[in-house]
C-alpha positions as CSV (number, residue, x, y, z in Angstrom):
1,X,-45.3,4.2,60.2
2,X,-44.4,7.6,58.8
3,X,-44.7,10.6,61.6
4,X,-45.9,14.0,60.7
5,X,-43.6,16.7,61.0
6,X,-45.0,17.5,64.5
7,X,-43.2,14.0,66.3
8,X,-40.4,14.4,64.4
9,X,-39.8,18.3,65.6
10,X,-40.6,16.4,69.0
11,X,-38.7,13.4,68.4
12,X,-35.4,15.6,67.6
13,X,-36.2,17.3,71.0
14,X,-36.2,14.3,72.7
15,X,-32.9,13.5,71.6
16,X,-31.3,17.1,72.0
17,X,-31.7,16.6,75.8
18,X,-29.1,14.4,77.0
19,X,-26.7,17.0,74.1
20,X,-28.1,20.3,76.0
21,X,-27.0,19.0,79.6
22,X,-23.9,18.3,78.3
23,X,-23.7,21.9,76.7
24,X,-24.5,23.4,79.5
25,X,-21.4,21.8,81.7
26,X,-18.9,22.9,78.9
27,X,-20.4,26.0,78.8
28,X,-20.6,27.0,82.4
29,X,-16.7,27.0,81.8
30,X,-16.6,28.7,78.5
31,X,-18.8,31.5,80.5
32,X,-16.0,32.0,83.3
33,X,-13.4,32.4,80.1
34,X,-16.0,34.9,78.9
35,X,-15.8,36.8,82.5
36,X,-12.5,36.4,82.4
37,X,-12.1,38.1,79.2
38,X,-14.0,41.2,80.4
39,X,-17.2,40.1,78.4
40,X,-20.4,41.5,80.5
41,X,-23.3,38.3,81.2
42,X,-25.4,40.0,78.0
43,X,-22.8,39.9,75.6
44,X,-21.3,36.3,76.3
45,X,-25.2,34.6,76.3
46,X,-25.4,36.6,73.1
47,X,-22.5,35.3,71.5
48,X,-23.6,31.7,72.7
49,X,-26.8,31.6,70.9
50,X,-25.2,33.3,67.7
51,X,-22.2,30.9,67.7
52,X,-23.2,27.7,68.2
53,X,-19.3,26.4,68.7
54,X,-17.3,25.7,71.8
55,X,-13.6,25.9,70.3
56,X,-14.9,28.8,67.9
57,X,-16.2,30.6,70.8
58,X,-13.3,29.8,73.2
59,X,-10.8,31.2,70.5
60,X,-12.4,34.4,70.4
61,X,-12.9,34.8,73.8
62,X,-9.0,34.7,74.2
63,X,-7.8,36.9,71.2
64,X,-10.5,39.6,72.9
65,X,-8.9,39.0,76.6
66,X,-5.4,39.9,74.7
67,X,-7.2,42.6,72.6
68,X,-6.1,41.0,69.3
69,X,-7.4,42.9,67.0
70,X,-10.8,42.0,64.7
71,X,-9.5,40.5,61.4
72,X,-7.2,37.8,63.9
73,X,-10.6,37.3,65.3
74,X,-12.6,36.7,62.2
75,X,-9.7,34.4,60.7
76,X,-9.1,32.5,64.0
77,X,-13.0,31.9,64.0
78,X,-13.3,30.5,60.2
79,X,-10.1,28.4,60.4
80,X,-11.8,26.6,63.6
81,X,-14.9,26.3,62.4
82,X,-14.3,25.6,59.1
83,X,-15.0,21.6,59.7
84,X,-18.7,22.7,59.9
85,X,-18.5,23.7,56.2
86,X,-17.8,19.8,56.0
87,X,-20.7,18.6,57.9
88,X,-23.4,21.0,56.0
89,X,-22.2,19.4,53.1
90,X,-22.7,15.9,54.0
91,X,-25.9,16.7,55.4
92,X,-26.8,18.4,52.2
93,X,-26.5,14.6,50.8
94,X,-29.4,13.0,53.3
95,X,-32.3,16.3,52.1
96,X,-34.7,15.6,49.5
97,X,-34.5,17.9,46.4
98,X,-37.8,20.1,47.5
99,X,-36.3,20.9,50.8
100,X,-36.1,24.6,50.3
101,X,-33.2,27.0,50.2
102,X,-34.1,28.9,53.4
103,X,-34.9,25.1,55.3
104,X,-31.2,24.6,54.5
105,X,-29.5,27.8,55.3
106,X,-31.4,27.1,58.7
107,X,-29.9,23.7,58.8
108,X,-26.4,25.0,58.2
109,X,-26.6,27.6,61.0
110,X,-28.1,24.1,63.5
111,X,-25.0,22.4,63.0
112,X,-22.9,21.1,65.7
113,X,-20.7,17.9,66.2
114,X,-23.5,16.6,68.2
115,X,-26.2,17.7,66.2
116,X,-24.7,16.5,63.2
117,X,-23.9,13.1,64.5
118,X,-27.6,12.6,65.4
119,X,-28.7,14.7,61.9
120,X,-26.4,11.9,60.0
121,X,-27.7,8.6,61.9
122,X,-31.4,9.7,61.5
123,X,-32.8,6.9,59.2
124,X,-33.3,8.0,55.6
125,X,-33.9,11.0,54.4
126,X,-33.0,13.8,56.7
127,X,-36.2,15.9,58.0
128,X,-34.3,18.8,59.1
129,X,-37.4,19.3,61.7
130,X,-35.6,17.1,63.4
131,X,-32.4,19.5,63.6
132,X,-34.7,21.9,64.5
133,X,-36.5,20.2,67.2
134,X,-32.5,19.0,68.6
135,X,-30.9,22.6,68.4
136,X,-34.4,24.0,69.8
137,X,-33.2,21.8,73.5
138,X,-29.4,22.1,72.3
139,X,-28.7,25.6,71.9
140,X,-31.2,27.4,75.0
141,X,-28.5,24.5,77.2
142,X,-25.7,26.1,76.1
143,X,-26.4,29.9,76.4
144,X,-27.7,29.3,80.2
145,X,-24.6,27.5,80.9
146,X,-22.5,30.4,79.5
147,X,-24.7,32.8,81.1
148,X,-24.5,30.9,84.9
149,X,-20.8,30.5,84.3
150,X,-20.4,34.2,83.7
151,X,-22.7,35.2,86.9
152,X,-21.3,32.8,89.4
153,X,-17.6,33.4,88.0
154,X,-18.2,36.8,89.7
155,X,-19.5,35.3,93.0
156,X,-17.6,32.0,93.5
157,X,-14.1,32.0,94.8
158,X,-10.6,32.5,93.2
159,X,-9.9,28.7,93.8
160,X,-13.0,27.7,92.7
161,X,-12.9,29.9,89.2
162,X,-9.8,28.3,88.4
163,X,-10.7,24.4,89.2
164,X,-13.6,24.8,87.0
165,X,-11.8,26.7,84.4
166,X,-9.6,23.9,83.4
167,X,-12.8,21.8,82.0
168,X,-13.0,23.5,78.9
169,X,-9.7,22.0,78.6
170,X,-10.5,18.7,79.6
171,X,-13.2,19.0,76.9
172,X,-10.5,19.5,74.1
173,X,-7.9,16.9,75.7
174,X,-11.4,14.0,75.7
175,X,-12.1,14.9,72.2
176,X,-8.4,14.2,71.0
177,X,-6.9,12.1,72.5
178,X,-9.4,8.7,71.6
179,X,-8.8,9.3,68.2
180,X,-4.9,9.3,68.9
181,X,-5.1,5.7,69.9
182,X,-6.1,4.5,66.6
183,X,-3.9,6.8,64.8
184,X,-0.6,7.4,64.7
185,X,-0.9,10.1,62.3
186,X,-2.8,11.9,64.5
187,X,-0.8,11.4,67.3
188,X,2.1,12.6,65.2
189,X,0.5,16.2,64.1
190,X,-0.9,16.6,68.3
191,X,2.7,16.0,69.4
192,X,3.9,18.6,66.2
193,X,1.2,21.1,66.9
194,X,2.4,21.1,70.8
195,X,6.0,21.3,70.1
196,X,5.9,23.9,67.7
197,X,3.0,26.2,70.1
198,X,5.6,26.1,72.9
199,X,9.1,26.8,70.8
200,X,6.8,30.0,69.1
201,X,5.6,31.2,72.6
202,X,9.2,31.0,74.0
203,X,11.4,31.9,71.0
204,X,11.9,35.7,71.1
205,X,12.0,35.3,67.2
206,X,8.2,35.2,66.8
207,X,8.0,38.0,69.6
208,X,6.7,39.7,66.7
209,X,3.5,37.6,66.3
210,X,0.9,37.9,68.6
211,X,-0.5,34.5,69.9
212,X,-3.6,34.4,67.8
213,X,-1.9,34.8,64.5
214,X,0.4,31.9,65.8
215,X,-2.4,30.1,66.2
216,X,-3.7,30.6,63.1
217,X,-0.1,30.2,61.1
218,X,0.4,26.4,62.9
219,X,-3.4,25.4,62.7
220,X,-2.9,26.3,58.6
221,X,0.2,24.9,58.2
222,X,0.3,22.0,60.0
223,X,-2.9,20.3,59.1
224,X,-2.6,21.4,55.4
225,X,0.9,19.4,55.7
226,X,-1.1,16.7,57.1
227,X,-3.5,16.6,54.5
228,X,-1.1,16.8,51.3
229,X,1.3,14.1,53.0
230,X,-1.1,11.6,54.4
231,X,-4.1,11.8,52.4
232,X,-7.2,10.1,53.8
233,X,-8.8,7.7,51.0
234,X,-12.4,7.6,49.8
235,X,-12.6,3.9,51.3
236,X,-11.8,5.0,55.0
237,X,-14.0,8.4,55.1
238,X,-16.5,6.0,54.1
239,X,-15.7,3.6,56.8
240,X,-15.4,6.5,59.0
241,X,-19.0,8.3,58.5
């Protein structure tokens, strides 16, 4: 039976539960990055519910603790976000024709990994009520975990600050290094990308560099090499989504 667009905003909320307890662990960490980076509990819930990206947000938080200045920010920011681009555009592919421009620009601003991968397995045509109704849970999960982490960074131990802030990167080393398994590709660029981050941060050569443009010079670089020398084909992308 078809549901109105009433259970399907409720059906998507449903689902963005179990995704908004996970945001708000991650973020909890990502808030004490945000203390730690001189950001006061107003501006870091802000940037939370305006940026709706972990790495993205994490990136920035950094080049502001070393007072990088705004145009590393802005390009650090699209370079890491820039796979969203990718996921809007698939989604684009499940909406009917009426579904109006404003429904979409809406859609594109609801993306996440996790809100995509439930956006791209609903069954049909995509309703993007039921974005809505997931980001509606999703996203108020991950500005109170930012917010918390920023309040209780101030109040909890040293010791305890630091144990906690090493889950953000436990975050990014889970999300990698599955796919590494499968691929040694993959595995190739991770070991490249870490090899080449260490020899710019100790070289005095690239002294010259701040970190964030480094960042940005082997993110480019590297996974553009990637791409142009081992080209994924149409057959596995489709295999793949």
């Amino acid at each position: 039976m078809r549901m109105n667009r009433r259970q399907v905003f409720l059906r998507g909320m449903k689902d963005g539960v179990p995704i908004a307890l996970g945001y708000f662990a991650v973020a909890f960490t990502l808030g004490i990055h945000a203390r730690n980076a001189g950001l006061s509990v107003f501006e870091a819930t802000l940037s939370s519910l305006l940026t709706n990206a972990s790495a993205g947000e994490y990136a920035a938080f950094s080049l502001i603790r070393q007072a990088a200045g705004v145009i590393e920010v802005i390009i650090m920011t699209v370079v890491i976000n820039a796979r969203y681009l990718l996921m809007s555009c698939a989604l684009s592919q499940k909406l009917t024709p009426d579904v109006p421009l404003w429904q979409r620009m809406l859609l594109g601003q609801c993306v996440t990994d996790e809100i995509f991968g439930i956006s791209a397995a609903y069954p049909g045509n995509l309703d993007p009520v039921y974005s809505y109704g997931a980001f509606s849970v999703a996203s108020p999960g991950w500005a109170l975990g930012t917010a918390l982490g920023v309040m209780l960074g101030n109040v909890l131990p040293g010791n305890a600050v630091s144990a906690l802030s090493v889950g953000l990167y436990g975050m990014f080393i889970a999300v990698i290094i599955p796919p590494t398994r499968t691929n040694k590709v993959l595995t190739g660029v991770v070991i490249l990308s870490m090899a080449l981050s260490c020899l710019m941060a100790a070289a005095p050569l690239f002294d010259f560099i701040s970190e964030g443009m480094r960042t940005i010079l082997l993110t480019v670089l590297i996974a553009g090499g990637a791409a142009a020398l081992f080209p994924v084909k149409d057959e596995q992308k489709e295999a793949a989504a």
